[in-house]
N, C-alpha and C positions, 0 to 999 in steps of 0.2 A: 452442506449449505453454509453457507457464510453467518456468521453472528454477527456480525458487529454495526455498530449502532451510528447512525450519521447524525451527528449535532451541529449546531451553528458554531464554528471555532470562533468566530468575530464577539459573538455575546462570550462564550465564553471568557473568551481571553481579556475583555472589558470588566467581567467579573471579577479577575485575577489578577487586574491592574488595581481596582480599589482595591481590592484585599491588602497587594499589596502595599497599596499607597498608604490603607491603617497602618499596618504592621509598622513603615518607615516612621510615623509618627509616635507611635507607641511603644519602638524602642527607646526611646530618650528618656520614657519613664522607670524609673531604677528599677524598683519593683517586679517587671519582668521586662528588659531589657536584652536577657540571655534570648527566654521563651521567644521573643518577634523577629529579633535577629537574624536566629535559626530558622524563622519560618520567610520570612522575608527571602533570603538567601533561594530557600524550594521553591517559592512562588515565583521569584524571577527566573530560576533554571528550568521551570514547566513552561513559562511565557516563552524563554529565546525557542524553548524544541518547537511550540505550537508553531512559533512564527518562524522556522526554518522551514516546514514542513514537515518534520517527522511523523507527524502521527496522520499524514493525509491518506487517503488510498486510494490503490492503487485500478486502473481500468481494470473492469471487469472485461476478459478476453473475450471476442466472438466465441459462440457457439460452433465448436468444430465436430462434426459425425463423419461414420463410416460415408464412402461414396462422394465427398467432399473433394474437388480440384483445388488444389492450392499450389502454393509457388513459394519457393523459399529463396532467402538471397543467395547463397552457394549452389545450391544443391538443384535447382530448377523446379521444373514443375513435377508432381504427382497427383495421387489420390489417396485419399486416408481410407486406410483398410481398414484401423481397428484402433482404441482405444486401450490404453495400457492399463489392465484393471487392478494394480498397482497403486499408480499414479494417474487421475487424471489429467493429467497436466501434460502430459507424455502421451504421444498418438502415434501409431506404427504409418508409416508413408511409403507406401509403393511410388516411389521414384524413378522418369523414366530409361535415367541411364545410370543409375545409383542400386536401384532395386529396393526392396522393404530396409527401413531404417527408423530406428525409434529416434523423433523428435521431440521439441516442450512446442507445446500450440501456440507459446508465445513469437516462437520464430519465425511463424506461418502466416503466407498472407492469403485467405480466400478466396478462391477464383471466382470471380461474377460473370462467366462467360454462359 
């Protein structure tokens, strides 16, 4: 089962803008000027990842089981025999002119027929 946790990247990243917008202020102050600097510097390099996307994620895949039609771009239609108890990720596909072939269920699109 998946852990991870969905937060608001927007508050977040608002949070991380004042921080560090103190920080730029508070480096001027000699005192600890090294200290905000160096923190300034991290605060910005978490802000550019948030805002690339880095840390988004990713679609959770359909649900794929045994007895499932599906259709892959190459390889055509099948049925999922079986599940790779391995890797779920990976599902064996009796394909009809290919025969059994282990896929990733991300390749796979679900036949709704």
């Amino acid at each position: 089962m998946d852990n991870r946790r969905l937060i608001d990247a927007d508050w977040l990243l608002e949070c991380l803008k004042k921080e560090a917008e103190f920080c730029i202020k508070e480096k001027f102050n000699e005192k600890n000027s090294r200290f905000y600097l160096g923190r300034e510097t991290v605060l910005t390099d978490i802000i550019n990842q948030i805002e690339s996307g880095k840390f988004d994620i990713s679609p959770i895949p359909p649900t794929i089981k045994p007895g499932d039609k599906v259709r892959h771009e190459e390889l055509g239609d099948g049925i999922v025999f079986a599940l790779d108890k391995e890797d779920q990720e990976i599902t064996i596909v009796d394909f009809d002119n290919e025969g059994l072939m282990h896929i990733y269920c991300a390749d796979l699109e679900v036949s709704h027929d």
